[in-house]
CHARMM internal coordinates of N, CA and C (Angstrom, degrees):
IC EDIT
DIST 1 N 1 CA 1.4553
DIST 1 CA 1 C 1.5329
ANGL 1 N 1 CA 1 C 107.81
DIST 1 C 2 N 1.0928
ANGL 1 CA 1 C 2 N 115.35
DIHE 1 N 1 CA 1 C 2 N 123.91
DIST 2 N 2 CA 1.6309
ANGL 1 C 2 N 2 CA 124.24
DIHE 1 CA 1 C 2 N 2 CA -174.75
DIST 2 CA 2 C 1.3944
ANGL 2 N 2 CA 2 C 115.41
DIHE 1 C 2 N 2 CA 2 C -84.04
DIST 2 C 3 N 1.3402
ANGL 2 CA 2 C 3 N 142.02
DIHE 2 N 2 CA 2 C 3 N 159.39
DIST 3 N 3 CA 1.6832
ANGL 2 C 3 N 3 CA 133.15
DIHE 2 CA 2 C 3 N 3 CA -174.95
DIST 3 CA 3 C 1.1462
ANGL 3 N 3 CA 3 C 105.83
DIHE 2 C 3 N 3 CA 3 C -72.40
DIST 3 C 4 N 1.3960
ANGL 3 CA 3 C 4 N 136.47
DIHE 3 N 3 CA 3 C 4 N -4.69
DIST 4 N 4 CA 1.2172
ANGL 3 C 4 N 4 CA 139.89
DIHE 3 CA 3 C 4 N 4 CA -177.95
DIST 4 CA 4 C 1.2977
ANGL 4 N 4 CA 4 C 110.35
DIHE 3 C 4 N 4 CA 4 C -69.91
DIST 4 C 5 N 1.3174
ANGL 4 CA 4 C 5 N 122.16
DIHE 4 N 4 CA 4 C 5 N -69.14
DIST 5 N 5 CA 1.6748
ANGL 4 C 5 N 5 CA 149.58
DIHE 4 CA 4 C 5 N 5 CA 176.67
DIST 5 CA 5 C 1.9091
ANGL 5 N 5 CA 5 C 93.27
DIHE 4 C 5 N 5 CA 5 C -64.53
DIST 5 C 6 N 1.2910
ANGL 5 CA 5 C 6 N 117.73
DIHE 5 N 5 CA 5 C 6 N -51.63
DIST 6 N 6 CA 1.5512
ANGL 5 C 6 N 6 CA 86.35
DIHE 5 CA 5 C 6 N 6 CA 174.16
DIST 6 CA 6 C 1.4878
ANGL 6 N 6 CA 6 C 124.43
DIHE 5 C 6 N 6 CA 6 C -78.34
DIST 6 C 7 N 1.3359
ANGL 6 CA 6 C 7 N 121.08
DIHE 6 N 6 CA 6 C 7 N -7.18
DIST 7 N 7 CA 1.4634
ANGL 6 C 7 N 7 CA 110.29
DIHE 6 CA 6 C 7 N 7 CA 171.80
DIST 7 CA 7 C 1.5629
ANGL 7 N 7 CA 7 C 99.98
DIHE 6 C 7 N 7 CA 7 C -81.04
DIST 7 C 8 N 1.1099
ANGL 7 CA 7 C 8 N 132.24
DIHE 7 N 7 CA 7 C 8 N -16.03
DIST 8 N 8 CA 1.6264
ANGL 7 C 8 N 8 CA 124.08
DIHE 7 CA 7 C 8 N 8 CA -173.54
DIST 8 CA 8 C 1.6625
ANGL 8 N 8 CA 8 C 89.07
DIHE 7 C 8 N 8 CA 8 C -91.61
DIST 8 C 9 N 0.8388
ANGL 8 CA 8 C 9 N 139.06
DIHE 8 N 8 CA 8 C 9 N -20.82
DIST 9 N 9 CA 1.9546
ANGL 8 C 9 N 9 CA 124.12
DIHE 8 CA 8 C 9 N 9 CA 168.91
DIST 9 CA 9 C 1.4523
ANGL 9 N 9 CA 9 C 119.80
DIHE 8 C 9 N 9 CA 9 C -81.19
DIST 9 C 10 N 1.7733
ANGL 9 CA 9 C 10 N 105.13
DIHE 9 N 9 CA 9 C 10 N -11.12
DIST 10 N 10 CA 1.5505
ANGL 9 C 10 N 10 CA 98.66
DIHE 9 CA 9 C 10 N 10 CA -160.84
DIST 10 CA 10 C 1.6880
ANGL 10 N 10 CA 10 C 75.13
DIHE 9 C 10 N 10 CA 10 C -94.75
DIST 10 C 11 N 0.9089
ANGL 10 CA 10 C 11 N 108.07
DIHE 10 N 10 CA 10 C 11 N -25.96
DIST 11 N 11 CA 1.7216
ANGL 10 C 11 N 11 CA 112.85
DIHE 10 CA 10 C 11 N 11 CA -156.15
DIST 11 CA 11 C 1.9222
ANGL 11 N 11 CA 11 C 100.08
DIHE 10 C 11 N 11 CA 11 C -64.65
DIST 11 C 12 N 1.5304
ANGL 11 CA 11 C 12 N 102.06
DIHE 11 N 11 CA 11 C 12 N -45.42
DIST 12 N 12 CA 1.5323
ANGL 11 C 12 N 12 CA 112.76
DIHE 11 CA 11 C 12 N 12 CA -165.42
DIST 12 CA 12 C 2.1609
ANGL 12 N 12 CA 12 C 97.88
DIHE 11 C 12 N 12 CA 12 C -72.23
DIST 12 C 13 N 1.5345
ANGL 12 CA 12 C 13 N 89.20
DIHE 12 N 12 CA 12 C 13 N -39.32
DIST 13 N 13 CA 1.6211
ANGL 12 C 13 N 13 CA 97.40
DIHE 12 CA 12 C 13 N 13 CA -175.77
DIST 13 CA 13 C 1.8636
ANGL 13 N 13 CA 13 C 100.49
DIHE 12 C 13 N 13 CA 13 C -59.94
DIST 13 C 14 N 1.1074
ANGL 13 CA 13 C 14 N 122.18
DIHE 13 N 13 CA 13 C 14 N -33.50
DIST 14 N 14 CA 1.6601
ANGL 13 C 14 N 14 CA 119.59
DIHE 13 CA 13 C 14 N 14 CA -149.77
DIST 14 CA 14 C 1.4608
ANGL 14 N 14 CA 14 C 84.32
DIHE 13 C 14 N 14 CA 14 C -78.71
DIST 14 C 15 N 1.5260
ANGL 14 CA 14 C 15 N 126.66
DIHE 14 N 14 CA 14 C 15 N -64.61
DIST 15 N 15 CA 1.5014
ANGL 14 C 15 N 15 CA 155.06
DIHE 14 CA 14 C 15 N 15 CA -164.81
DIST 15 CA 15 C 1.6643
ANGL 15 N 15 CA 15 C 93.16
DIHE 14 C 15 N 15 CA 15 C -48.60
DIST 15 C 16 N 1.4085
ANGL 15 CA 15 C 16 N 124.72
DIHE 15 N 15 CA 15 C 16 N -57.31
DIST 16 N 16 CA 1.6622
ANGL 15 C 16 N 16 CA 116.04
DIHE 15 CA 15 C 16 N 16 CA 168.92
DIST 16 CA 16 C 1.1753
ANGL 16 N 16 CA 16 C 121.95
DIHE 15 C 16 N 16 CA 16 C -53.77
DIST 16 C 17 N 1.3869
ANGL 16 CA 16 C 17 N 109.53
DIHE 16 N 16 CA 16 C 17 N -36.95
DIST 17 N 17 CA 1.4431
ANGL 16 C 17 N 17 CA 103.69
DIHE 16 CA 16 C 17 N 17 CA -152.54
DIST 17 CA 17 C 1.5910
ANGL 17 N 17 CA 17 C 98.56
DIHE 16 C 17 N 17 CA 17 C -112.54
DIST 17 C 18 N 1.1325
ANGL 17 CA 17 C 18 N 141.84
DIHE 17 N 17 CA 17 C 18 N 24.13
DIST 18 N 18 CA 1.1890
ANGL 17 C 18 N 18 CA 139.64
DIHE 17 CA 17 C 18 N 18 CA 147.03
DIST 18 CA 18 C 1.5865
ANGL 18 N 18 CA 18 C 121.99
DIHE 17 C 18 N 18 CA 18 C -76.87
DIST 18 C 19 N 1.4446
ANGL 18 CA 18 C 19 N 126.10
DIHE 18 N 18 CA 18 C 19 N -62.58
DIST 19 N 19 CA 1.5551
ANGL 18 C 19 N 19 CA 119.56
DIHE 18 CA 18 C 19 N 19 CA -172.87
DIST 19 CA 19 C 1.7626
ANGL 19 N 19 CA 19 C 95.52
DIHE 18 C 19 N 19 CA 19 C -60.21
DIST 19 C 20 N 1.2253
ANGL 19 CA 19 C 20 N 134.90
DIHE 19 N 19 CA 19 C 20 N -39.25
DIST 20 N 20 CA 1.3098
ANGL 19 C 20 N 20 CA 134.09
DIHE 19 CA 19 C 20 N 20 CA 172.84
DIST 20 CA 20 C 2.1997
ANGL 20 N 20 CA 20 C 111.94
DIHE 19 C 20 N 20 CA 20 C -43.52
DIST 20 C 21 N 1.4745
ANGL 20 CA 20 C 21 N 97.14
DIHE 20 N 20 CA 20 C 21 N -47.63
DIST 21 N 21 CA 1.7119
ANGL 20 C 21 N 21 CA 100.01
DIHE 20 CA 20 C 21 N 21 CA 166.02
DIST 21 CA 21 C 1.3760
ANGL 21 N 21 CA 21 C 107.50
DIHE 20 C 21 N 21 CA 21 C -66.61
DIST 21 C 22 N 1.3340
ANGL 21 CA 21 C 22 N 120.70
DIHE 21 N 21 CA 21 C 22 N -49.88
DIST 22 N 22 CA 2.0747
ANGL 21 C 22 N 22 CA 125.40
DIHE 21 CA 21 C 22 N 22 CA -172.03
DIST 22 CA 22 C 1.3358
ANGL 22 N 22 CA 22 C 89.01
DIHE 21 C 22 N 22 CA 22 C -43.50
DIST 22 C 23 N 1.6192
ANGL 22 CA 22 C 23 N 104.91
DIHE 22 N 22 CA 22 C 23 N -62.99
DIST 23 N 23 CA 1.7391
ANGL 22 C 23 N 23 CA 82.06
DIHE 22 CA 22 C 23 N 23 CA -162.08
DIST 23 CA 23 C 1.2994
ANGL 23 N 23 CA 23 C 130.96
DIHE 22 C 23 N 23 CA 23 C -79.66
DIST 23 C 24 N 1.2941
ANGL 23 CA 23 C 24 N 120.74
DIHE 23 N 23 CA 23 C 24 N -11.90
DIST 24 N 24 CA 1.5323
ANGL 23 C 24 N 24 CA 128.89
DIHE 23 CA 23 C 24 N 24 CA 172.58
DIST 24 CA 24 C 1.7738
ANGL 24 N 24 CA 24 C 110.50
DIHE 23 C 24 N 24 CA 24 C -70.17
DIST 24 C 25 N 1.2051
ANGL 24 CA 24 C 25 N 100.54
DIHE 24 N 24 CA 24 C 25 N -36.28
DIST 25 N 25 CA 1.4079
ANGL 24 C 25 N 25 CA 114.83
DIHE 24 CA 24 C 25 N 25 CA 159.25
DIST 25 CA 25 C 1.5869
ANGL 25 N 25 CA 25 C 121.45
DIHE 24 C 25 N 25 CA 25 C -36.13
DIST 25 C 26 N 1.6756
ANGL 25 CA 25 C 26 N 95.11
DIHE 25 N 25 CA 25 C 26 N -65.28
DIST 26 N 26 CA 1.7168
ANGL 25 C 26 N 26 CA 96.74
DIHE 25 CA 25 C 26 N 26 CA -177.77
DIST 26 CA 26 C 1.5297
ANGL 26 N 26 CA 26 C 115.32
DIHE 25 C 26 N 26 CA 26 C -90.34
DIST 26 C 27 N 1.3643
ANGL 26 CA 26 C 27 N 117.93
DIHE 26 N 26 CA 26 C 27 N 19.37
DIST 27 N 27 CA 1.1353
ANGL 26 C 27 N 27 CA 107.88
DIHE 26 CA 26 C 27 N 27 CA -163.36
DIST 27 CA 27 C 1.6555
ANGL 27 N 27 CA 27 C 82.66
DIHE 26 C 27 N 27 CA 27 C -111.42
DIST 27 C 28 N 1.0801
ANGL 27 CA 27 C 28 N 126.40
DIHE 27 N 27 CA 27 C 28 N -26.72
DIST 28 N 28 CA 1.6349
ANGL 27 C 28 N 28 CA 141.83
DIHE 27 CA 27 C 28 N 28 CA 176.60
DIST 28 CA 28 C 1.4869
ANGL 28 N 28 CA 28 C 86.41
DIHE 27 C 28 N 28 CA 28 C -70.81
DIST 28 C 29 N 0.8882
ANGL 28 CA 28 C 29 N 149.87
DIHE 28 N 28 CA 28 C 29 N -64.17
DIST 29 N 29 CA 1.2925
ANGL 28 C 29 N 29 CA 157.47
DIHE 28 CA 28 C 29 N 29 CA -156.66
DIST 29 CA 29 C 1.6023
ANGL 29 N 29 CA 29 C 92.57
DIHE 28 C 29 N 29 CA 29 C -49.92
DIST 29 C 30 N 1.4660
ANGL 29 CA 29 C 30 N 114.83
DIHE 29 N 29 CA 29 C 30 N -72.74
DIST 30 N 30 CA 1.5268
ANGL 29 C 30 N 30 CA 104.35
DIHE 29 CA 29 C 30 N 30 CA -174.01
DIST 30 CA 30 C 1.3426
ANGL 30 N 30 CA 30 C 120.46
DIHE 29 C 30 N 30 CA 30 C -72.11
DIST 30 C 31 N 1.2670
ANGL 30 CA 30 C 31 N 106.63
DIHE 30 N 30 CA 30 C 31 N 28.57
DIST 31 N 31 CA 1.4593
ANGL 30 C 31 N 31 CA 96.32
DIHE 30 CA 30 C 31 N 31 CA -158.47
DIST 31 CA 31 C 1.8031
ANGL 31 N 31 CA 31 C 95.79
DIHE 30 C 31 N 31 CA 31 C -112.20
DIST 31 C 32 N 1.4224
ANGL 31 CA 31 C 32 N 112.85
DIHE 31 N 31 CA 31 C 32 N 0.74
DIST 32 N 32 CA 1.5727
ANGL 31 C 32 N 32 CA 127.78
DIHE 31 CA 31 C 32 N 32 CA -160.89
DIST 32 CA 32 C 1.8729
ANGL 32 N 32 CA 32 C 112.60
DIHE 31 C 32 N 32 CA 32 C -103.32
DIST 32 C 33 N 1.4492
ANGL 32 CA 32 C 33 N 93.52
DIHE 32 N 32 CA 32 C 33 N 114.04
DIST 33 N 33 CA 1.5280
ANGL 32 C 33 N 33 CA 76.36
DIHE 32 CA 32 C 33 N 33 CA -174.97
DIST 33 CA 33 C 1.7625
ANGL 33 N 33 CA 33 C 142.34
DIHE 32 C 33 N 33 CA 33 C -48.58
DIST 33 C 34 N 1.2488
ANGL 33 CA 33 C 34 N 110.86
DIHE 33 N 33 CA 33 C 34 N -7.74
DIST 34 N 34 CA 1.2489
ANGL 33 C 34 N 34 CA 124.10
DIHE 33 CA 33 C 34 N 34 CA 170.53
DIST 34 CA 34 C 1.5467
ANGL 34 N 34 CA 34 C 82.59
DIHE 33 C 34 N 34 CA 34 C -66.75
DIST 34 C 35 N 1.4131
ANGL 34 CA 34 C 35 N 160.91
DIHE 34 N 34 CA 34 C 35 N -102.58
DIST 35 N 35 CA 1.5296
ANGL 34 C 35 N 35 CA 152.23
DIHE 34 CA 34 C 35 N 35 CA -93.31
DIST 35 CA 35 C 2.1440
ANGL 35 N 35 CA 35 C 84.02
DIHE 34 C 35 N 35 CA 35 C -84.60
DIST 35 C 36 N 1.4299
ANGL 35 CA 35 C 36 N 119.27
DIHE 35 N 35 CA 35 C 36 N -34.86
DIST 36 N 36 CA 1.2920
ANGL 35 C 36 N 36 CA 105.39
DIHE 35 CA 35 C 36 N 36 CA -153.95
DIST 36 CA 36 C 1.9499
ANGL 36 N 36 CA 36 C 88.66
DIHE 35 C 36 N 36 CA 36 C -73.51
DIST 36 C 37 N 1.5383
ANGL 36 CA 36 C 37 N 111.30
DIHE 36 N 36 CA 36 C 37 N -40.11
DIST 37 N 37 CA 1.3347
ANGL 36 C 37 N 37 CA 107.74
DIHE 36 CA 36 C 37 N 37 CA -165.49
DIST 37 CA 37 C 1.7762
ANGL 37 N 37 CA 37 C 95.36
DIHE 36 C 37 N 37 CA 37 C -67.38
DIST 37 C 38 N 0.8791
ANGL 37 CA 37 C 38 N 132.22
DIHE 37 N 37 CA 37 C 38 N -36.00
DIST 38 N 38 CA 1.8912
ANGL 37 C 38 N 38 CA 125.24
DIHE 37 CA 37 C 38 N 38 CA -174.58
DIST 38 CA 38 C 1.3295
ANGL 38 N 38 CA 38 C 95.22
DIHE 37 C 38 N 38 CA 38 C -87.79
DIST 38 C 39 N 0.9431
ANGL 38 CA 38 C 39 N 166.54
DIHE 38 N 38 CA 38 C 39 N 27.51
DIST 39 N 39 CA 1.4562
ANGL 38 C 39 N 39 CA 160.35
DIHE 38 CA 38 C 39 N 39 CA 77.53
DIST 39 CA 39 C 1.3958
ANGL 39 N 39 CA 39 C 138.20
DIHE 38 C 39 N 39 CA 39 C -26.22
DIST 39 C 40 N 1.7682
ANGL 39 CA 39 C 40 N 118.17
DIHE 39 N 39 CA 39 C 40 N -65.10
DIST 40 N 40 CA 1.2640
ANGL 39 C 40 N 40 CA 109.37
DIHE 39 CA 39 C 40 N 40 CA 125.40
DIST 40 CA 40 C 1.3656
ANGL 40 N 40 CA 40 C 159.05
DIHE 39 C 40 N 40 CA 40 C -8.65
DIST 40 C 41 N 0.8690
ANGL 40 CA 40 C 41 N 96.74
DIHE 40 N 40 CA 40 C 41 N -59.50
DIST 41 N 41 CA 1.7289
ANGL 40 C 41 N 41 CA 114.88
DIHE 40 CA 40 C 41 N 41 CA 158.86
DIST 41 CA 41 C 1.5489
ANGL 41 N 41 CA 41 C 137.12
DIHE 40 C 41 N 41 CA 41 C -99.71
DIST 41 C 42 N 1.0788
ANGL 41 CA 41 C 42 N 84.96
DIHE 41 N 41 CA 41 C 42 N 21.88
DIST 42 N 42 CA 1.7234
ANGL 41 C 42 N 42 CA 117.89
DIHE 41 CA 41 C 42 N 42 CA 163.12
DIST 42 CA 42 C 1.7684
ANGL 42 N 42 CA 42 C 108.19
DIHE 41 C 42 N 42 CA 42 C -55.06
DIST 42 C 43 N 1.0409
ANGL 42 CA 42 C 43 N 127.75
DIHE 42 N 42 CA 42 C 43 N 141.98
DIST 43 N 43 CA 1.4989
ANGL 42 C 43 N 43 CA 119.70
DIHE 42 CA 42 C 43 N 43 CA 169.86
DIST 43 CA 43 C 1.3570
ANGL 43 N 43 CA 43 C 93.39
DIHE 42 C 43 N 43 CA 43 C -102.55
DIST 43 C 44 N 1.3982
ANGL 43 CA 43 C 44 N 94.14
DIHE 43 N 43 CA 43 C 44 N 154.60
DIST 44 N 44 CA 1.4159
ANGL 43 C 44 N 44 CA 118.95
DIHE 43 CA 43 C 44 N 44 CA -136.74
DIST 44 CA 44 C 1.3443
ANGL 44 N 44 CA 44 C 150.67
DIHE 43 C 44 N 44 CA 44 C 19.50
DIST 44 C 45 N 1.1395
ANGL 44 CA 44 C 45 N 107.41
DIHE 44 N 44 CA 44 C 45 N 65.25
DIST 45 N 45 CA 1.7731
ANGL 44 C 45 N 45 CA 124.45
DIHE 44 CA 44 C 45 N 45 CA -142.32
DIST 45 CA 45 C 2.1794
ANGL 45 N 45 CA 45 C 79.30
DIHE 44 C 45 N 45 CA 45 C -118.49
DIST 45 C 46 N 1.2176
ANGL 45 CA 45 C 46 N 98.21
DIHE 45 N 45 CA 45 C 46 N 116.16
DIST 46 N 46 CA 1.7441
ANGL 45 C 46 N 46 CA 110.04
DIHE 45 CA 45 C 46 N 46 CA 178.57
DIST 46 CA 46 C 1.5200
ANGL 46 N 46 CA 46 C 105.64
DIHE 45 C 46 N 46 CA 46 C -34.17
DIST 46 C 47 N 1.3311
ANGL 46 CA 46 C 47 N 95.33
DIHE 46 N 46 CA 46 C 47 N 140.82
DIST 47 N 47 CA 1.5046
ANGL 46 C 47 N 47 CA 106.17
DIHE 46 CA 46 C 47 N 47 CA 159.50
DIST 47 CA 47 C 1.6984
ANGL 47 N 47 CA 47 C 120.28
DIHE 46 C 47 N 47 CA 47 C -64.99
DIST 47 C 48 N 1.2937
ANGL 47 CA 47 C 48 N 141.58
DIHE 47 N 47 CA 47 C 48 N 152.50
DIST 48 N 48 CA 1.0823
ANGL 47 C 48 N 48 CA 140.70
DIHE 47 CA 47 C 48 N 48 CA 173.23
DIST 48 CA 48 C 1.5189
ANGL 48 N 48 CA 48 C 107.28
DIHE 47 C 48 N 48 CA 48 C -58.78
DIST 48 C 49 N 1.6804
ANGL 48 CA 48 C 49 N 120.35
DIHE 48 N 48 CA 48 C 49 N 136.02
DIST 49 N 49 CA 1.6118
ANGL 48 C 49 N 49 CA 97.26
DIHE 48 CA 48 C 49 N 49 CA -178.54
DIST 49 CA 49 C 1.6709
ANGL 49 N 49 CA 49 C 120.02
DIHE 48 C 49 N 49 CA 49 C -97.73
DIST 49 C 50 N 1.5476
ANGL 49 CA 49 C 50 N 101.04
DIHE 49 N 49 CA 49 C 50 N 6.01
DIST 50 N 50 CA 1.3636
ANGL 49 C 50 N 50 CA 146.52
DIHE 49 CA 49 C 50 N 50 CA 166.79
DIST 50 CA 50 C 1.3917
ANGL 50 N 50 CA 50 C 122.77
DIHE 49 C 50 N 50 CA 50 C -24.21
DIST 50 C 51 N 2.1890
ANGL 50 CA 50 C 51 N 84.18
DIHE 50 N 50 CA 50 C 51 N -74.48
DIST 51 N 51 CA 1.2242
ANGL 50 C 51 N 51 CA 114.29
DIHE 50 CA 50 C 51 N 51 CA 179.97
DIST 51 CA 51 C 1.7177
ANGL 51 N 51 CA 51 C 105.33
DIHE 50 C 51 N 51 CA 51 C 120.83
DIST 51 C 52 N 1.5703
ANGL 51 CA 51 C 52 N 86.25
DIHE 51 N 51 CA 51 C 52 N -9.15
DIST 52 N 52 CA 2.0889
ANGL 51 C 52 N 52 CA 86.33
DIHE 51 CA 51 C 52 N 52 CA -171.47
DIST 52 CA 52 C 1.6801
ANGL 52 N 52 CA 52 C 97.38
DIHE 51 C 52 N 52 CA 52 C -69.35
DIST 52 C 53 N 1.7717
ANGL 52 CA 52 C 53 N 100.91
DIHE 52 N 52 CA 52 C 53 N 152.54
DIST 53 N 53 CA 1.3237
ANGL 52 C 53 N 53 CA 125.89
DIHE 52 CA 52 C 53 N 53 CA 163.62
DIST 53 CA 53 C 1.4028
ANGL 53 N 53 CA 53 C 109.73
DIHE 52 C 53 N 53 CA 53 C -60.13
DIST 53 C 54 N 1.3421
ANGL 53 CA 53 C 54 N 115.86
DIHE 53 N 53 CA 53 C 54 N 150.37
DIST 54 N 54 CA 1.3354
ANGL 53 C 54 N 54 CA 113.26
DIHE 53 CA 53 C 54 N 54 CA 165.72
DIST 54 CA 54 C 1.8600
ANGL 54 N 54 CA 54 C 101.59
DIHE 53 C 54 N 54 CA 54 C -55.48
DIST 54 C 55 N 1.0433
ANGL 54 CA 54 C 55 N 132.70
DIHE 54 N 54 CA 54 C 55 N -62.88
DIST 55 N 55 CA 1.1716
ANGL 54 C 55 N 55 CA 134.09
DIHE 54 CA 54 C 55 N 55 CA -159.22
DIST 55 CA 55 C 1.7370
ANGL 55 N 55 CA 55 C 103.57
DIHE 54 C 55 N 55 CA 55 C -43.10
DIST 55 C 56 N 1.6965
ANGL 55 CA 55 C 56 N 105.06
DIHE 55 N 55 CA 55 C 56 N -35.69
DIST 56 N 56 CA 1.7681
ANGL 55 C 56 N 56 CA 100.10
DIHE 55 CA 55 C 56 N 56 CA -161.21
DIST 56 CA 56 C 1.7979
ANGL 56 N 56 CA 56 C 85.60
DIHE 55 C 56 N 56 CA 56 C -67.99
DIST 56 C 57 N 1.8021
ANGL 56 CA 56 C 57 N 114.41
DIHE 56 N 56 CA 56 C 57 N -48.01
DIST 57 N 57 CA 1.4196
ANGL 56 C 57 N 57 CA 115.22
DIHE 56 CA 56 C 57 N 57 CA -146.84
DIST 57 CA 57 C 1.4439
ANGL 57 N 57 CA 57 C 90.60
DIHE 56 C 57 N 57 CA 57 C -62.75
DIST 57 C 58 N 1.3888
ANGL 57 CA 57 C 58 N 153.63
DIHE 57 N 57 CA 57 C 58 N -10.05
DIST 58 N 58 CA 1.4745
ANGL 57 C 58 N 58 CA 125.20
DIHE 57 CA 57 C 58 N 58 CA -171.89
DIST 58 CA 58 C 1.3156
ANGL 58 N 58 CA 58 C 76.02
DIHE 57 C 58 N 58 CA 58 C -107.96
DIST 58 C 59 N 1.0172
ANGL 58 CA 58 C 59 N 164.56
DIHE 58 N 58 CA 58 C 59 N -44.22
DIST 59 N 59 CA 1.8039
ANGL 58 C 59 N 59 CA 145.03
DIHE 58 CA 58 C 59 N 59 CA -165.04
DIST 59 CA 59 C 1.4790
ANGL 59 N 59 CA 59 C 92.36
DIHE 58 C 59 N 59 CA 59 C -56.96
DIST 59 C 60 N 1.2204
ANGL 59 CA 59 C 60 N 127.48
DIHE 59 N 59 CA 59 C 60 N -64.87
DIST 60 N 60 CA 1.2736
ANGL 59 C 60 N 60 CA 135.38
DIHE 59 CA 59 C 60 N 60 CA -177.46
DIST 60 CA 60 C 1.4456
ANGL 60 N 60 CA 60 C 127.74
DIHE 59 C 60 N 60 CA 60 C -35.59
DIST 60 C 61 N 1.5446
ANGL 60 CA 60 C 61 N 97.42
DIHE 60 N 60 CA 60 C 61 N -43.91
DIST 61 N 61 CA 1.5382
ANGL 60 C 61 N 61 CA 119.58
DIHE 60 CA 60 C 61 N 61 CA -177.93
DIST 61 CA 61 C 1.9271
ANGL 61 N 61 CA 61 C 108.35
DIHE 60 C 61 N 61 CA 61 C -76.16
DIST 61 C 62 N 1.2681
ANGL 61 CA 61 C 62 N 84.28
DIHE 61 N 61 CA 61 C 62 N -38.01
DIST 62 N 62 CA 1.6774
ANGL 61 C 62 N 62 CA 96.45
DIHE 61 CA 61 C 62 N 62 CA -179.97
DIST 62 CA 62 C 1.2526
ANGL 62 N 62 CA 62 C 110.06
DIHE 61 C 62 N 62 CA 62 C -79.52
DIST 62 C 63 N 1.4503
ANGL 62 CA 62 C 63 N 155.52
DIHE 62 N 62 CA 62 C 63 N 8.59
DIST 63 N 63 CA 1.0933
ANGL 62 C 63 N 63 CA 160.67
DIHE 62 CA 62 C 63 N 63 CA -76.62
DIST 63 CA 63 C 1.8948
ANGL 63 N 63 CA 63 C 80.58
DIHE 62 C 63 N 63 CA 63 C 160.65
DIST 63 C 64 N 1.3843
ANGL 63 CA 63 C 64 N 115.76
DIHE 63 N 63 CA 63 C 64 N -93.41
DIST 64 N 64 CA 1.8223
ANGL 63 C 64 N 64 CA 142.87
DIHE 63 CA 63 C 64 N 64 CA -154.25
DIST 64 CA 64 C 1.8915
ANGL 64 N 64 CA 64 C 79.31
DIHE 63 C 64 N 64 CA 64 C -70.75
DIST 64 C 65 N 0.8179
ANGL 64 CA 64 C 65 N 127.87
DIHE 64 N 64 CA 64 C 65 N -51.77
DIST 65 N 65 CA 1.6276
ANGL 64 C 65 N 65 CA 115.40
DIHE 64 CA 64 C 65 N 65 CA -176.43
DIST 65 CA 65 C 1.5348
ANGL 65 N 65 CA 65 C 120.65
DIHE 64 C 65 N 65 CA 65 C -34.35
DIST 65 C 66 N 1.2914
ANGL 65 CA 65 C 66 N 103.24
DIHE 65 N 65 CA 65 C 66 N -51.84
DIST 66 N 66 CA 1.4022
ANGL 65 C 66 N 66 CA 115.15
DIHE 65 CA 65 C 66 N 66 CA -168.54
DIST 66 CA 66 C 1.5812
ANGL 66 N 66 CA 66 C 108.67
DIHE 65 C 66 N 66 CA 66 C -87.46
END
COOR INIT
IC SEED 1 N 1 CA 1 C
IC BUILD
């Protein structure tokens, strides 16, 4: 295999396999309790219709994440 033909496989391999990392990336991203606490505390972010405190819904949330 000549460097020619392997830079055209690393090239086709990099080009697949990147938006496949983006999204595992952002999906890890919400998955971190910092995104649930800056979400939360969003202004105007709904009241629970529950009745839970913010404090229970991120224990809660941090809890259903994992």
């Amino acid at each position: 295999m000549n460097s020619s033909t392997l830079y055209k496989v690393l090239s086709w391999l990099v080009s697949l396999l990147v938006p496949f990392a983006l999204i595992l990336f952002a999906v890890r991203l919400l998955l971190t309790p910092v995104y649930l606490t800056v979400e939360y505390s969003t202004p105007g972010f709904p009241p629970d219709i529950y009745g839970f405190s913010k404090a229970d819904r991120l224990y809660y949330a941090n809890i259903a994440r994992v």
